[in-house]
Biopython code that builds the backbone (N, CA, C, O; Angstrom):
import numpy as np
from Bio.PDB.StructureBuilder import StructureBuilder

atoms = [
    (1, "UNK", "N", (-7.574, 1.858, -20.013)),
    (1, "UNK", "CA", (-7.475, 1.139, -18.756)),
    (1, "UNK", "C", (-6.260, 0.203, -18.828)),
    (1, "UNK", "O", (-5.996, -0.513, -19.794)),
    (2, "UNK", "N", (-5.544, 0.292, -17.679)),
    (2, "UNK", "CA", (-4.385, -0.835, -17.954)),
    (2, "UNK", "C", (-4.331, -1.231, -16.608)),
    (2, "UNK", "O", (-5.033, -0.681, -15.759)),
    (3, "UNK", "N", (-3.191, -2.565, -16.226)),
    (3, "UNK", "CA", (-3.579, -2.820, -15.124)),
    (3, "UNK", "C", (-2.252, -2.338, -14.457)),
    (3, "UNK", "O", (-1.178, -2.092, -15.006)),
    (4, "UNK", "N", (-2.574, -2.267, -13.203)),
    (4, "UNK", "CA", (-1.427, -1.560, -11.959)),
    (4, "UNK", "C", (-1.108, -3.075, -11.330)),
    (4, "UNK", "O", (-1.794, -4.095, -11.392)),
    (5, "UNK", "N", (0.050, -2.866, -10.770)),
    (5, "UNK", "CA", (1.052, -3.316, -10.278)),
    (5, "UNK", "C", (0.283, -4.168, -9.261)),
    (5, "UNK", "O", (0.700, -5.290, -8.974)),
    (6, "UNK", "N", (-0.830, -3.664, -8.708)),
    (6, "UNK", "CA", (-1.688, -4.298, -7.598)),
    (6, "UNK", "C", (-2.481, -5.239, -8.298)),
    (6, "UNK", "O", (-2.799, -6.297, -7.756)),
    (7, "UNK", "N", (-2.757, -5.014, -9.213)),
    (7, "UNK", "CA", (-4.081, -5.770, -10.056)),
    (7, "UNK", "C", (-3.146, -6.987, -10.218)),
    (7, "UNK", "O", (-3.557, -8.107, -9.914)),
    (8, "UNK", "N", (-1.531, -6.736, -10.830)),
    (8, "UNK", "CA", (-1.082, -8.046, -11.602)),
    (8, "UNK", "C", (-0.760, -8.777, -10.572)),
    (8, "UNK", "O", (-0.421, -9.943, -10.776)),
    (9, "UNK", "N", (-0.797, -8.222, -9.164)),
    (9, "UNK", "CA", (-0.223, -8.913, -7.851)),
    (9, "UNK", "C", (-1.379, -10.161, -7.526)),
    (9, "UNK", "O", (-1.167, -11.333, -7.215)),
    (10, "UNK", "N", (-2.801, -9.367, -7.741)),
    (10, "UNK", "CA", (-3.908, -10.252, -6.916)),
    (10, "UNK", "C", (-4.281, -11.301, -8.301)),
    (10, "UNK", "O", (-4.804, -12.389, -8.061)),
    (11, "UNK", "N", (-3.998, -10.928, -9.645)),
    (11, "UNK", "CA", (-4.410, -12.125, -10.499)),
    (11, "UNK", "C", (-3.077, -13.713, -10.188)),
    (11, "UNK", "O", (-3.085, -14.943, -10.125)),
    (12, "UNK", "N", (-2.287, -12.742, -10.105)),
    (12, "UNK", "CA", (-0.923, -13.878, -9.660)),
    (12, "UNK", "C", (-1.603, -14.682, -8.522)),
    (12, "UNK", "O", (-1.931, -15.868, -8.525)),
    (13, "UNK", "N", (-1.728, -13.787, -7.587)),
    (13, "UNK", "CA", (-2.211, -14.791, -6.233)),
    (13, "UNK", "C", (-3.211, -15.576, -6.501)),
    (13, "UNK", "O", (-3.171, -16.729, -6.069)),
    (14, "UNK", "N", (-4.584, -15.026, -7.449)),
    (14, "UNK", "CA", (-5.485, -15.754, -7.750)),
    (14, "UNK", "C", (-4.958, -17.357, -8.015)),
    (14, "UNK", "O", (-5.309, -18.393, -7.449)),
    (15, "UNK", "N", (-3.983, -17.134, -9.096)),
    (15, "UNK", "CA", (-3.981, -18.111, -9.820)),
    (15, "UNK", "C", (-2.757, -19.464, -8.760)),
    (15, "UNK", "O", (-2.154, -20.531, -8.866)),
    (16, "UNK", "N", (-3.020, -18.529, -7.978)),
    (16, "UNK", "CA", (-2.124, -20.132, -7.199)),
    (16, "UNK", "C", (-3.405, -20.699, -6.529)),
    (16, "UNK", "O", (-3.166, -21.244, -5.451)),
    (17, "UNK", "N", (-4.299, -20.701, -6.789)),
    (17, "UNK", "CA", (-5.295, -21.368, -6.485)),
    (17, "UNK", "C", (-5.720, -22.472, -7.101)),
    (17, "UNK", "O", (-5.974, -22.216, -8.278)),
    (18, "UNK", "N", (-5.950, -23.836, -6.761)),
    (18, "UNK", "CA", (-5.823, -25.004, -7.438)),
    (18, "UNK", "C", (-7.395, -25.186, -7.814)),
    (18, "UNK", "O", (-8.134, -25.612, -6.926)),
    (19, "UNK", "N", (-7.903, -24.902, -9.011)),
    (19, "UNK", "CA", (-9.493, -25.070, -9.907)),
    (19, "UNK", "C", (-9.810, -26.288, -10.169)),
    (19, "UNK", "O", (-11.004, -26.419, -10.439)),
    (20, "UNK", "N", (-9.094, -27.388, -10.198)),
    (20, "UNK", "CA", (-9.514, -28.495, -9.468)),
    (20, "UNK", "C", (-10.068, -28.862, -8.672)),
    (20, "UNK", "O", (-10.964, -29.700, -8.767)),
    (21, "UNK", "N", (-9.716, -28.377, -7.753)),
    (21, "UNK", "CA", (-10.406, -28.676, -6.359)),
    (21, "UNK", "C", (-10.596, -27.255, -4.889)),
    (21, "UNK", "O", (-9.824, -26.478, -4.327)),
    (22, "UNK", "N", (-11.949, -27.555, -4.815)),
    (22, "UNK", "CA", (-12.316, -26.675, -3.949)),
    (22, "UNK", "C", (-11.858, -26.655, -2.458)),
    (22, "UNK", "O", (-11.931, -25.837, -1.541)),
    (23, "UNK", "N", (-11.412, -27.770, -2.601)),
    (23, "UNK", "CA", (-11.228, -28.109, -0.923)),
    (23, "UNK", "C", (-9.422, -27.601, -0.575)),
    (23, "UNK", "O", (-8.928, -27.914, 0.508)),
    (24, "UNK", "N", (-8.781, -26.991, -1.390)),
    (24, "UNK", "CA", (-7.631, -26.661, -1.286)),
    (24, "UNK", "C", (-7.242, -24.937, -1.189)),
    (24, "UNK", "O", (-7.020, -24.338, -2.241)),
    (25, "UNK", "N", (-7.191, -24.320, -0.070)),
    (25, "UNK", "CA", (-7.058, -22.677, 0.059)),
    (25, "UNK", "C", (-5.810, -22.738, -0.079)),
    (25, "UNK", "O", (-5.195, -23.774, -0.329)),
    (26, "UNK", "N", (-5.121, -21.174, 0.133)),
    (26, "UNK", "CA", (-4.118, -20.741, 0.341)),
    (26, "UNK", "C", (-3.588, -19.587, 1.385)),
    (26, "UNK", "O", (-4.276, -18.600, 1.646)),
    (27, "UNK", "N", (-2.412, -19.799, 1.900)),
    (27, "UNK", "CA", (-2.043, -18.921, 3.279)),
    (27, "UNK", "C", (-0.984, -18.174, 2.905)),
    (27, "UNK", "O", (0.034, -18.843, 2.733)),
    (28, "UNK", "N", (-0.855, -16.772, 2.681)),
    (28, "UNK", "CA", (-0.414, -15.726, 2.813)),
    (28, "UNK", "C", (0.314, -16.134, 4.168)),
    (28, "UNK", "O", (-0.314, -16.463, 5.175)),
    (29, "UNK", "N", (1.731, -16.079, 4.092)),
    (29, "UNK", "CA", (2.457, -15.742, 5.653)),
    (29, "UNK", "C", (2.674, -14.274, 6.021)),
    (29, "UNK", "O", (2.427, -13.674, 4.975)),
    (30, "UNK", "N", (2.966, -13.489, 6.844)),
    (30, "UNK", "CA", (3.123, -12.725, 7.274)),
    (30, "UNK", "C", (4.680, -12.184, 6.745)),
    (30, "UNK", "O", (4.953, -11.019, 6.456)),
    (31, "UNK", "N", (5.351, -13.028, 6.714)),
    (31, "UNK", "CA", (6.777, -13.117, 6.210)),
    (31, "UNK", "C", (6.808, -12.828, 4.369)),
    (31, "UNK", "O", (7.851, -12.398, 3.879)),
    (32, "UNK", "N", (5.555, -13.115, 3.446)),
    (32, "UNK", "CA", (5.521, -13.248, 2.538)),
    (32, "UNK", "C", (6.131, -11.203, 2.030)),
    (32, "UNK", "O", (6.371, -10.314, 2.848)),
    (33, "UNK", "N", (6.188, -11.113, 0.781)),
    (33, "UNK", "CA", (6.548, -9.662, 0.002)),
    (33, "UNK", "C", (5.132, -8.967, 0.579)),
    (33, "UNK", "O", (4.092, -9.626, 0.575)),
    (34, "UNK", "N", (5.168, -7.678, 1.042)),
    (34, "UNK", "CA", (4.274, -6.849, 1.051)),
    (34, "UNK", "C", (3.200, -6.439, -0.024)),
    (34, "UNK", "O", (2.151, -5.850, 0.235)),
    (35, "UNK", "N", (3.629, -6.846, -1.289)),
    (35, "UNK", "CA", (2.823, -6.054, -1.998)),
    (35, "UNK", "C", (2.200, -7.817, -2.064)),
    (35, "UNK", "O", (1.009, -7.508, -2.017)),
    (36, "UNK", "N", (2.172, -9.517, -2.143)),
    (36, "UNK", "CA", (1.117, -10.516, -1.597)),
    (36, "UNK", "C", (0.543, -10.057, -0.797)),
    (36, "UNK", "O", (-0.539, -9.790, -1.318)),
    (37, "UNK", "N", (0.523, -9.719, 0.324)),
    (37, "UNK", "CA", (-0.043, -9.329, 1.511)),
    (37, "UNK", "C", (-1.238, -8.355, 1.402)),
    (37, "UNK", "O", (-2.349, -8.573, 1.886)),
    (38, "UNK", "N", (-0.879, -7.265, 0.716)),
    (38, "UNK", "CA", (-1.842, -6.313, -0.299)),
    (38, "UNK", "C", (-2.482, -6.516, -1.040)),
    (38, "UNK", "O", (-3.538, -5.907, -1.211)),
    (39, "UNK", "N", (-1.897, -7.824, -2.026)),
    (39, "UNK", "CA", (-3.171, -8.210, -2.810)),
    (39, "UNK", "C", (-3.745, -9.307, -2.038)),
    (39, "UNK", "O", (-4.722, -9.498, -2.763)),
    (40, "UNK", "N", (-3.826, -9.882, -1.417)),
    (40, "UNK", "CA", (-4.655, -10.742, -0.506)),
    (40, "UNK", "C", (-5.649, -9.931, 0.294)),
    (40, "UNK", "O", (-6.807, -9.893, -0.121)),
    (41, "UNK", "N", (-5.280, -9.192, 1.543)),
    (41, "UNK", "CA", (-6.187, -7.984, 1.622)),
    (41, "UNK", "C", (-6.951, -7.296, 0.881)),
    (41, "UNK", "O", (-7.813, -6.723, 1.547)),
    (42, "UNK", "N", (-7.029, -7.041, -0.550)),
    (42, "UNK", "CA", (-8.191, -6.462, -1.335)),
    (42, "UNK", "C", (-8.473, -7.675, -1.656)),
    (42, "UNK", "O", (-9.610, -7.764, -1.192)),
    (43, "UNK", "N", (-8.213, -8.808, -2.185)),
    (43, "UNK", "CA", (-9.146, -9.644, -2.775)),
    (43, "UNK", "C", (-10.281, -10.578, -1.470)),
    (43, "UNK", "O", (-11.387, -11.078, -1.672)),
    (44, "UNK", "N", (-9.535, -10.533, -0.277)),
    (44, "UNK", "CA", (-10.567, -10.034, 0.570)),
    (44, "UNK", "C", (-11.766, -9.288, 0.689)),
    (44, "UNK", "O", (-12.935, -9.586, 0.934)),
    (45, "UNK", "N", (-10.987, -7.946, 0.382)),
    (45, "UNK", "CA", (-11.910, -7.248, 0.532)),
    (45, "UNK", "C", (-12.777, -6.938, -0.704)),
    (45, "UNK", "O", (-13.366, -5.860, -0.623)),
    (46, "UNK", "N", (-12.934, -7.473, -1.555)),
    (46, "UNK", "CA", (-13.680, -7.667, -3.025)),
    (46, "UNK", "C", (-14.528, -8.877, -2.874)),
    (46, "UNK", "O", (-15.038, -9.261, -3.927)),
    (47, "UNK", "N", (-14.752, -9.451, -1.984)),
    (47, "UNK", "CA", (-15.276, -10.789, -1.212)),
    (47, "UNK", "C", (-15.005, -12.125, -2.260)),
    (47, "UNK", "O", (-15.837, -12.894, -2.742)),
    (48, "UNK", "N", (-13.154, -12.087, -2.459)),
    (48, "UNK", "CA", (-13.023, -13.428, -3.402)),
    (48, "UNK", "C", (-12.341, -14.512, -2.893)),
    (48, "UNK", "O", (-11.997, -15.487, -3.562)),
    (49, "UNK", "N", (-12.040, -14.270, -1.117)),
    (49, "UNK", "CA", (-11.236, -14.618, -0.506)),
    (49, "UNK", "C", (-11.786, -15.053, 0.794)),
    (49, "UNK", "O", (-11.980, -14.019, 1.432)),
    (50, "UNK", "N", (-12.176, -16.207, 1.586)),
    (50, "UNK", "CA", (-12.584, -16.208, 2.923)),
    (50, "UNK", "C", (-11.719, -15.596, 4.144)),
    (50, "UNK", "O", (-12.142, -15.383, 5.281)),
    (51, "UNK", "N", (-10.322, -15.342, 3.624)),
    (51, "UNK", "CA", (-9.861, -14.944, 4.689)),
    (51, "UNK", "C", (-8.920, -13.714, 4.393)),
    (51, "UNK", "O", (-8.506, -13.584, 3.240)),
    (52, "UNK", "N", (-8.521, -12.714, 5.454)),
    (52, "UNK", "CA", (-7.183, -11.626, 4.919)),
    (52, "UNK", "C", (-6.065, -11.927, 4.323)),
    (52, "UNK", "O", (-5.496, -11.422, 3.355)),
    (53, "UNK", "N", (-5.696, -13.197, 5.311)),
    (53, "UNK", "CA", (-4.713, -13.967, 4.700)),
    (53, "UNK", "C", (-4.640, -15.212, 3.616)),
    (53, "UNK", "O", (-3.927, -16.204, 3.768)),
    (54, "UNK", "N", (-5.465, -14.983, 2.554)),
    (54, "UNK", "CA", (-5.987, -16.084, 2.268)),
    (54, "UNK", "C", (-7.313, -17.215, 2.188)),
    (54, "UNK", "O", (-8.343, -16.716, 1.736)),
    (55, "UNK", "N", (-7.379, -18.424, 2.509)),
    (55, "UNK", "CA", (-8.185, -19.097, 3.038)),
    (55, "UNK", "C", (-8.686, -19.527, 1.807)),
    (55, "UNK", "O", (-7.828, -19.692, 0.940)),
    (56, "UNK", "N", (-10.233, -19.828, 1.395)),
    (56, "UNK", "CA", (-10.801, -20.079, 0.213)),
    (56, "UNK", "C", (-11.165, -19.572, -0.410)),
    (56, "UNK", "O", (-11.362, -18.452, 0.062)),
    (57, "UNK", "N", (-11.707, -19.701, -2.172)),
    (57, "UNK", "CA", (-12.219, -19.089, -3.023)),
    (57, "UNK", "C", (-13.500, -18.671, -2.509)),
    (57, "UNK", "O", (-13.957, -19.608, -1.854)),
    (58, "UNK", "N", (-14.180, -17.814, -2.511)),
    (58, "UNK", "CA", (-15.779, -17.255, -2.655)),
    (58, "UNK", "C", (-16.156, -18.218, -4.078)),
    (58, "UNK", "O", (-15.472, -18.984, -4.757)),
    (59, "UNK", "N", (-17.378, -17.833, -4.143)),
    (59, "UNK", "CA", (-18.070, -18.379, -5.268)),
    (59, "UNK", "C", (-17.776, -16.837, -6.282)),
    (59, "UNK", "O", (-17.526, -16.931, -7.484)),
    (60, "UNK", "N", (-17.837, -15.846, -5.756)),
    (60, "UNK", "CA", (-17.147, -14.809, -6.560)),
    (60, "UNK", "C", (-15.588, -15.160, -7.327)),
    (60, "UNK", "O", (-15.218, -15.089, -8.499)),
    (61, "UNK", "N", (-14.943, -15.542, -6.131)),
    (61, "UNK", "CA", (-13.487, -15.742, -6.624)),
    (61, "UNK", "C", (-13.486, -17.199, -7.367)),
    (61, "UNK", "O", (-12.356, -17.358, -7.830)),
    (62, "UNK", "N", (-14.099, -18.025, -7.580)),
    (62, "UNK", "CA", (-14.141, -19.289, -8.260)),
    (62, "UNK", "C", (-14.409, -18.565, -9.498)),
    (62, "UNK", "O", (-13.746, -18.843, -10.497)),
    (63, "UNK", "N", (-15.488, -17.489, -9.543)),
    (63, "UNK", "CA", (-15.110, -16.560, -11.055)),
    (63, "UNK", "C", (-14.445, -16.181, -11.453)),
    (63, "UNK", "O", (-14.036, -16.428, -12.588)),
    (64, "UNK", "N", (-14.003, -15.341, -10.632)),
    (64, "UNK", "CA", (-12.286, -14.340, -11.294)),
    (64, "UNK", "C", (-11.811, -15.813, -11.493)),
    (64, "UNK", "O", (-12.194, -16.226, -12.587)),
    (65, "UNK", "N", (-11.163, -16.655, -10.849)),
    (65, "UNK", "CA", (-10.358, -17.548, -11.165)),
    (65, "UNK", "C", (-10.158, -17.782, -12.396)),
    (65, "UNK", "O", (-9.161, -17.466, -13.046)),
    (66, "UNK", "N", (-11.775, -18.749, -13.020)),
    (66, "UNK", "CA", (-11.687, -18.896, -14.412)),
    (66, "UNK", "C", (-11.354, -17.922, -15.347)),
    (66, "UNK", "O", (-10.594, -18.207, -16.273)),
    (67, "UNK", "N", (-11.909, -16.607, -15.201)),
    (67, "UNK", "CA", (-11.691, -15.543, -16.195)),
    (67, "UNK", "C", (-9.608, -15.491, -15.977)),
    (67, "UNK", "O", (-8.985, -15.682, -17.022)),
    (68, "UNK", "N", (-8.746, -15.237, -14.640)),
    (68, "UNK", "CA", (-7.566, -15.193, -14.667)),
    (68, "UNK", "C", (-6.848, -16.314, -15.588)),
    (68, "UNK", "O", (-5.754, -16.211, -16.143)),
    (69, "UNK", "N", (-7.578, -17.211, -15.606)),
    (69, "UNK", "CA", (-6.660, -18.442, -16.035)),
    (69, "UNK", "C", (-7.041, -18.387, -17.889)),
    (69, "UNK", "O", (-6.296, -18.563, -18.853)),
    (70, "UNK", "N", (-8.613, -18.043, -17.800)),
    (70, "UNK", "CA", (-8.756, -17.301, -19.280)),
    (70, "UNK", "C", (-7.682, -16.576, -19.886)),
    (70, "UNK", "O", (-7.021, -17.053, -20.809)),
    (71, "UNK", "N", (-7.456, -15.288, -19.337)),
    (71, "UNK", "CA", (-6.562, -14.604, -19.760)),
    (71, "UNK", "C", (-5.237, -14.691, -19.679)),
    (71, "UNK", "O", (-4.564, -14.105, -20.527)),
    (72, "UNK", "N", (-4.650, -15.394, -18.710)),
    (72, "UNK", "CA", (-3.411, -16.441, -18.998)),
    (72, "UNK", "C", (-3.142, -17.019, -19.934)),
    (72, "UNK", "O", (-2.088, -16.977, -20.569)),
    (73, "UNK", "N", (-4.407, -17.850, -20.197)),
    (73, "UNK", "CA", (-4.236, -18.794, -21.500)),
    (73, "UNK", "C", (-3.837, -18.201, -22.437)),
    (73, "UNK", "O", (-2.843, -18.624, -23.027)),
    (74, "UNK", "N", (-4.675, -16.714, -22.978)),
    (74, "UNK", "CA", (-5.095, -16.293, -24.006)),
    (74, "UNK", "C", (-3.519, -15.285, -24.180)),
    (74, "UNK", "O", (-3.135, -15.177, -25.345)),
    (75, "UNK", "N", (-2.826, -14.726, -23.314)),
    (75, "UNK", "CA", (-1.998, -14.112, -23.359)),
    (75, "UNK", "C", (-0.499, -14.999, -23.449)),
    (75, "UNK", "O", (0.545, -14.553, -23.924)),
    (76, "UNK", "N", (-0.640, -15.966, -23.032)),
    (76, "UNK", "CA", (0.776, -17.013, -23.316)),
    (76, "UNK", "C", (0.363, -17.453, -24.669)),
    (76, "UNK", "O", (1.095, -17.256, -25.638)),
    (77, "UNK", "N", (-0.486, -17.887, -24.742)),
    (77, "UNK", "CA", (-0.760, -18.106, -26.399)),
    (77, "UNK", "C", (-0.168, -17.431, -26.881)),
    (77, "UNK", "O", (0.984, -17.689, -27.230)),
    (78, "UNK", "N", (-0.845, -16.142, -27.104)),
    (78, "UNK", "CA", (0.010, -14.829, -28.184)),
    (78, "UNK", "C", (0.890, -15.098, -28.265)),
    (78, "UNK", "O", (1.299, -15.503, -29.354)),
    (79, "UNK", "N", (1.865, -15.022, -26.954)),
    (79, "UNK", "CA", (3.642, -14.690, -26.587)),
    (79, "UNK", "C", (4.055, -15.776, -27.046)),
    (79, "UNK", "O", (5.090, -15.670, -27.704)),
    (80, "UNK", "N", (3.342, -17.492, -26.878)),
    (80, "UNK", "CA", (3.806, -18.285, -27.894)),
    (80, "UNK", "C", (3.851, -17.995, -29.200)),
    (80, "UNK", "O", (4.910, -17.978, -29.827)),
    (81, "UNK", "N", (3.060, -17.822, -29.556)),
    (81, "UNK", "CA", (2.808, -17.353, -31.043)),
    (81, "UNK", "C", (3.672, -16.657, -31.695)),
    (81, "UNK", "O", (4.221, -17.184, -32.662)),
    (82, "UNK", "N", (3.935, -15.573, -31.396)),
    (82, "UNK", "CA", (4.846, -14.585, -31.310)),
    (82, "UNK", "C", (6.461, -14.894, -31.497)),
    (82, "UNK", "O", (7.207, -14.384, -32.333)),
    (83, "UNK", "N", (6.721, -15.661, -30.700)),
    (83, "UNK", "CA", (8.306, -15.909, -30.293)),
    (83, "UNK", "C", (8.326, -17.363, -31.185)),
    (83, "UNK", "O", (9.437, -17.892, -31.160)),
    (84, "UNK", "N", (7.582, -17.897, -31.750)),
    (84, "UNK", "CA", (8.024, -18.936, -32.981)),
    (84, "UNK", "C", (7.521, -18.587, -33.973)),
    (84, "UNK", "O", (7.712, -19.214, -35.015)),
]
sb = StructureBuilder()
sb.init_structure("model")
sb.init_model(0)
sb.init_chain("A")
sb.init_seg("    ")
for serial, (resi, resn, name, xyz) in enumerate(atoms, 1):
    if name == "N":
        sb.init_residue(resn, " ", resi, " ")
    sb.init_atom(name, np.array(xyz, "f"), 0.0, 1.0, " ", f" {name:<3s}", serial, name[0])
structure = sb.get_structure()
């Protein structure tokens, strides 16, 4: 299993999501790259998203979140690691 081009699109978008605080969404413009737009639309449609364009975390997507930022961590680590 590896991830596609779409997958690394919607963890990116995930992660502009501020886990601090709940009260802060995010808006997809219309103007934004097509393939944001695409991953906003499935993570929609995966119910992690209140809106097409955005909007707030689900209590689903407050999950992925943590797990994205998990594996962020865990993967810059390495690449730190790695490169010193």
């Amino acid at each position: 299993m590896t991830f596609t081009a779409g997958t690394i699109e919607e963890l990116n978008l995930l992660l502009q999501f501020d886990s601090s605080t709940l009260d802060r969404g995010i808006k997809v413009h219309s103007s934004a790259r097509r393939e944001v737009i695409a991953a906003c639309q499935s993570l929609f449609d995966r119910g992690l998203v209140t809106q097409p364009d955005g909007g707030y975390l689900t209590d689903a997507g407050i999950e992925a979140l943590a797990h994205a930022q998990s594996l962020a961590g865990l993967l810059h680590d390495v690449n730190a690691a790695s490169a010193g």
